[in-house]
N, CA, C and O of each residue as an XYZ file, in Angstrom:
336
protein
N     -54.121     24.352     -3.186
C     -54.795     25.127     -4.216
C     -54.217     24.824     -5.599
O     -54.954     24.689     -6.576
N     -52.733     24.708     -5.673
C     -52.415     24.161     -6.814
C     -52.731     23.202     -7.469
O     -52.794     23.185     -8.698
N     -53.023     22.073     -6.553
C     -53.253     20.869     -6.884
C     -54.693     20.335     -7.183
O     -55.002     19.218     -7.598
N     -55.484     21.373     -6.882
C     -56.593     21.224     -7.577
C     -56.502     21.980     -8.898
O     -56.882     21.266     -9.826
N     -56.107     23.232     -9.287
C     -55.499     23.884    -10.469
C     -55.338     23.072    -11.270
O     -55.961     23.177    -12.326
N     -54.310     21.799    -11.028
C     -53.687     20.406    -11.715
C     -54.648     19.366    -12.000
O     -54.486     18.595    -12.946
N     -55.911     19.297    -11.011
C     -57.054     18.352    -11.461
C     -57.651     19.183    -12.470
O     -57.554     18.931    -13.671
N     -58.390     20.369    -11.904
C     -59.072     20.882    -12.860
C     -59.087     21.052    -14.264
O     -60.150     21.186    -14.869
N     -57.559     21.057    -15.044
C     -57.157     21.378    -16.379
C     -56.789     19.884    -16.082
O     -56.402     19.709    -17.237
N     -56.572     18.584    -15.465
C     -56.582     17.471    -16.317
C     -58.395     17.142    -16.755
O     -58.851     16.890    -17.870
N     -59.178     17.267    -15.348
C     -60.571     17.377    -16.294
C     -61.049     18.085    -17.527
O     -61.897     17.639    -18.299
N     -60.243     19.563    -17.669
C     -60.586     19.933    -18.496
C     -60.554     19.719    -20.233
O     -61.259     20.017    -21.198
N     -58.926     18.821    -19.882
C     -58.287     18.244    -20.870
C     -59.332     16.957    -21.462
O     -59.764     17.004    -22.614
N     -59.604     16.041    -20.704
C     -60.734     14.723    -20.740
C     -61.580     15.401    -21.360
O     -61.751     15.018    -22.517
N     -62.371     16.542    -20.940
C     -63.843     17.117    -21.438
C     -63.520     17.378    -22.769
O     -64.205     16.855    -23.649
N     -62.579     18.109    -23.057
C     -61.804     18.796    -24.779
C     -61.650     17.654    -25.271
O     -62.434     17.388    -26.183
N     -60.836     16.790    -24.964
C     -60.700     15.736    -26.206
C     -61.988     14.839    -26.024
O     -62.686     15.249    -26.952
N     -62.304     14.414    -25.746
C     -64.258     13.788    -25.478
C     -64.736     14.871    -26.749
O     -65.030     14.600    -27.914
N     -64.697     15.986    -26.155
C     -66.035     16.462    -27.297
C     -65.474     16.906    -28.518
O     -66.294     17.012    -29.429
N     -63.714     17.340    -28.924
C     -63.350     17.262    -30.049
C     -63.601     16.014    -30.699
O     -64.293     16.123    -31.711
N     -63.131     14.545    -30.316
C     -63.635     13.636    -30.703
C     -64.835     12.809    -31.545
O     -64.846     12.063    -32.524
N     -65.949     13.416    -30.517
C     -67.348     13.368    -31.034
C     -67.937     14.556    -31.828
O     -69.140     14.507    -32.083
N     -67.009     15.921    -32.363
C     -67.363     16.518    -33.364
C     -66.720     16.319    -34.611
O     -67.216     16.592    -35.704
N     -65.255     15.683    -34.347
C     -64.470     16.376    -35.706
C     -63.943     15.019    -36.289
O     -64.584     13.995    -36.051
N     -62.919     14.978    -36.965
C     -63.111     13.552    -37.929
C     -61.610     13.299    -37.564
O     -60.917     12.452    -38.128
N     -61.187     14.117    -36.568
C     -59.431     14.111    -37.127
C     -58.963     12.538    -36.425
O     -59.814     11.880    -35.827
N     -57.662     12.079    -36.558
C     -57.004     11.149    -36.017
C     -56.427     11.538    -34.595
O     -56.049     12.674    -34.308
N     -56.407     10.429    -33.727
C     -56.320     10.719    -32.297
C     -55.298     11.325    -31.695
O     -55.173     11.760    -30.551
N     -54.224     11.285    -33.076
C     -52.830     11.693    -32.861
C     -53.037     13.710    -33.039
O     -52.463     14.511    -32.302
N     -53.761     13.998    -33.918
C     -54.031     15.264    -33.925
C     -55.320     15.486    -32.632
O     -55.034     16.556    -32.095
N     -56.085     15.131    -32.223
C     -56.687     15.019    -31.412
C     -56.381     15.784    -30.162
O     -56.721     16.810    -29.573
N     -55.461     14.632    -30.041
C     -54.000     14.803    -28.501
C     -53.614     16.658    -28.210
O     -53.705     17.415    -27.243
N     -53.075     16.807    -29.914
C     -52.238     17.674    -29.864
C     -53.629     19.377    -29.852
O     -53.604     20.432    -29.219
N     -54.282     19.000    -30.532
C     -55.075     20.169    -30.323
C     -55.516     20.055    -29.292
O     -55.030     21.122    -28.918
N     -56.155     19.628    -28.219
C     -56.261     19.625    -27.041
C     -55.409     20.080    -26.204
O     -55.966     20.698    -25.296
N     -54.173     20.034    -26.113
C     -52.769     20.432    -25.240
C     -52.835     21.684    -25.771
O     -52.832     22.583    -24.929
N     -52.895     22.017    -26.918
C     -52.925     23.796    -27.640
C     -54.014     24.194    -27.418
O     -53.713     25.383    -27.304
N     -54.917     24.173    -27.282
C     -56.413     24.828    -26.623
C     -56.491     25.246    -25.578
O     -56.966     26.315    -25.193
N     -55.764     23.967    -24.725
C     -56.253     24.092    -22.885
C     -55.174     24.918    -22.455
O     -55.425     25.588    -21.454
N     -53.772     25.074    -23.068
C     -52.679     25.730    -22.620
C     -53.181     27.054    -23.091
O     -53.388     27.825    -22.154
N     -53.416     27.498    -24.178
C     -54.236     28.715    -24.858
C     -55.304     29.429    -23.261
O     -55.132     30.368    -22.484
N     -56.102     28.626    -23.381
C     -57.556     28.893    -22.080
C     -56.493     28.969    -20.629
O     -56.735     29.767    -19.724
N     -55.606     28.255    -20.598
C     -54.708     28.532    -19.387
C     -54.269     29.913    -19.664
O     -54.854     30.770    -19.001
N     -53.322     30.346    -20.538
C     -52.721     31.632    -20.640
C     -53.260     32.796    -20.300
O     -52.791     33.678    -19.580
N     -54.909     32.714    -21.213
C     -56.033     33.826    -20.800
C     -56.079     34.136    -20.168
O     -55.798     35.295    -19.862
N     -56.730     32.741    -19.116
C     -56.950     33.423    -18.011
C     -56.374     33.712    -17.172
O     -56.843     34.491    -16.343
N     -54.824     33.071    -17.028
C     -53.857     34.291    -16.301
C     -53.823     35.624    -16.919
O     -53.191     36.495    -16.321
N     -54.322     35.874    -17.865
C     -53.607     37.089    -18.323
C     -55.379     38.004    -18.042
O     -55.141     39.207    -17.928
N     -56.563     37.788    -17.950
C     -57.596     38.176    -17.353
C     -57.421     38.856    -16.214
O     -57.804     39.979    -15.887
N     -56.449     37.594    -15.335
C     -56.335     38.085    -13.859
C     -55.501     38.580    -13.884
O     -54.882     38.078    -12.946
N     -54.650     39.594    -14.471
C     -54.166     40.723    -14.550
C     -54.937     42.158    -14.204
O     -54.507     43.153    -13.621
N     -56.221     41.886    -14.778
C     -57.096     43.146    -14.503
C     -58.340     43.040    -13.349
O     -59.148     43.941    -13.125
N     -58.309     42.128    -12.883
C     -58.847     41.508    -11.545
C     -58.450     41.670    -10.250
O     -57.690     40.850     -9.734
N     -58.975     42.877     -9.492
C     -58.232     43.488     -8.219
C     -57.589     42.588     -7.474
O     -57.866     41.489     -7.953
N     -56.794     42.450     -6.448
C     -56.247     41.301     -5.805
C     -55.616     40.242     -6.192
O     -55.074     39.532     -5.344
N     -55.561     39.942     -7.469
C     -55.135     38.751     -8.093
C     -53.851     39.235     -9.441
O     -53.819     40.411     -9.802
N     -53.293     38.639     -9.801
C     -52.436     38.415    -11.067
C     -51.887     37.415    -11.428
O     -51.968     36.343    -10.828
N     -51.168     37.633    -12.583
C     -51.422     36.348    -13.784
C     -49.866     36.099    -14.000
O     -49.161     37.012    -14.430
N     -49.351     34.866    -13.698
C     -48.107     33.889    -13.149
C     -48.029     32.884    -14.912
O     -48.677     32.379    -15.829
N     -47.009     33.103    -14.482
C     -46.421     31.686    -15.587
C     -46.459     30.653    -15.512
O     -46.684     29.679    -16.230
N     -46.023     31.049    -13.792
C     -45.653     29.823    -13.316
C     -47.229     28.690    -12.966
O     -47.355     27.476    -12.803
N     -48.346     30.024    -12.973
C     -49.631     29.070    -13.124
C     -50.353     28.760    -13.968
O     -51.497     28.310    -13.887
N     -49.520     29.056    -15.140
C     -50.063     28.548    -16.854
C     -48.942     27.412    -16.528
O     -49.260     26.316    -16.988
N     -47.824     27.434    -15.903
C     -47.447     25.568    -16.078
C     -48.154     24.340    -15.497
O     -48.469     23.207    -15.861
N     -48.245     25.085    -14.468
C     -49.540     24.295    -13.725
C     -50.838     23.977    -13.998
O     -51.251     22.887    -13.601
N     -51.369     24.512    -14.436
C     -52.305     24.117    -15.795
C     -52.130     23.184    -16.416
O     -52.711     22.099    -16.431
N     -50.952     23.737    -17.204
C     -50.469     22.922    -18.198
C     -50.219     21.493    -17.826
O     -50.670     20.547    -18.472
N     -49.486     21.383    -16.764
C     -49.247     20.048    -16.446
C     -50.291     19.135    -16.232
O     -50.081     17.930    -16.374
N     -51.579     19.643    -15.852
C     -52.806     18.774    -15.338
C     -53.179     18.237    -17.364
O     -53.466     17.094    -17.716
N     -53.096     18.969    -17.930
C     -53.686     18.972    -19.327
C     -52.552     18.042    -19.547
O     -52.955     16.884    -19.447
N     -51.567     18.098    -19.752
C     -50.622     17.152    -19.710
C     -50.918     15.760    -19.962
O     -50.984     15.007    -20.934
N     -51.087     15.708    -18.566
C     -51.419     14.591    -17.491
C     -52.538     13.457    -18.035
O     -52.667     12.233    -18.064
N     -53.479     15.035    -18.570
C     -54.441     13.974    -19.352
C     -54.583     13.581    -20.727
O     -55.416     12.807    -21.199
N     -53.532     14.305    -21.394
C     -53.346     13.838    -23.085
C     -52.793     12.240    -22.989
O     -53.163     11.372    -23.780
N     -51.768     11.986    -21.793
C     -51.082     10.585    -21.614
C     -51.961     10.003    -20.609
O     -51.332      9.216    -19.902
N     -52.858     10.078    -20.377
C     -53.703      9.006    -19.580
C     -54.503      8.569    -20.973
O     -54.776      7.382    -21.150
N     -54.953      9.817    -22.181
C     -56.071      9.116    -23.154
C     -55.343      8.276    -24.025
O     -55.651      7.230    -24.596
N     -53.873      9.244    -24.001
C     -53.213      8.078    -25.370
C     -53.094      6.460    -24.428
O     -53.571      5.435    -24.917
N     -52.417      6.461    -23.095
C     -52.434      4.857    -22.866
C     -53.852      4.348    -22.815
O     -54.003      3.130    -22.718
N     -54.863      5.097    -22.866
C     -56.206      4.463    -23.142
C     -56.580      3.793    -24.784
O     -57.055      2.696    -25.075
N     -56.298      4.549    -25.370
C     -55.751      4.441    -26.616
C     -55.533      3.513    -27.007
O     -56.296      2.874    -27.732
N     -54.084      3.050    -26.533
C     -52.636      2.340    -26.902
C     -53.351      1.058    -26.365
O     -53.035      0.094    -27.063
N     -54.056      0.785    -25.537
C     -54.366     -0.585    -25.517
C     -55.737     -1.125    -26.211
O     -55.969     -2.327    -26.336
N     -56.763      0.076    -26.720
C     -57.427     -0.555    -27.696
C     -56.865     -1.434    -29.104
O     -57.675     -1.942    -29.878
């Protein structure tokens, strides 16, 4: 279950910088970084959502996990990047 947690926010990361990209003008280096602050942001929430969600609550330790998939995918775009 985690480890899809870890795909999901690296897809989610790909989808964010894709469409920041194709809206905004910035350089890829700011790009990167607002993307990692967005998706970690949307990670936090929604642990903190499932706080008020019967059966469930909201872990740190699964905003790192998140985090790490988003991670995962800021350094897959920059070596995409790095070899254009």
């Amino acid at each position: 279950k985690k480890t899809a947690n870890l795909g999901e926010y690296l897809i989610l990361g790909l989808l964010l910088f894709s469409t920041l990209k194709k809206t905004t003008a910035l350089h890829t280096t700011s790009l990167l970084w607002l993307t990692l602050i967005l998706a970690i942001i949307y990670a936090s929430t929604d642990e903190f959502h499932q706080v008020f969600v019967p059966g469930r609550e909201g872990r740190l330790r699964d905003v790192l996990i998140d985090s790490s998939g988003v991670i995962t995918s800021v350094f897959v775009i920059k070596k995409r990047f790095e070899k254009t």
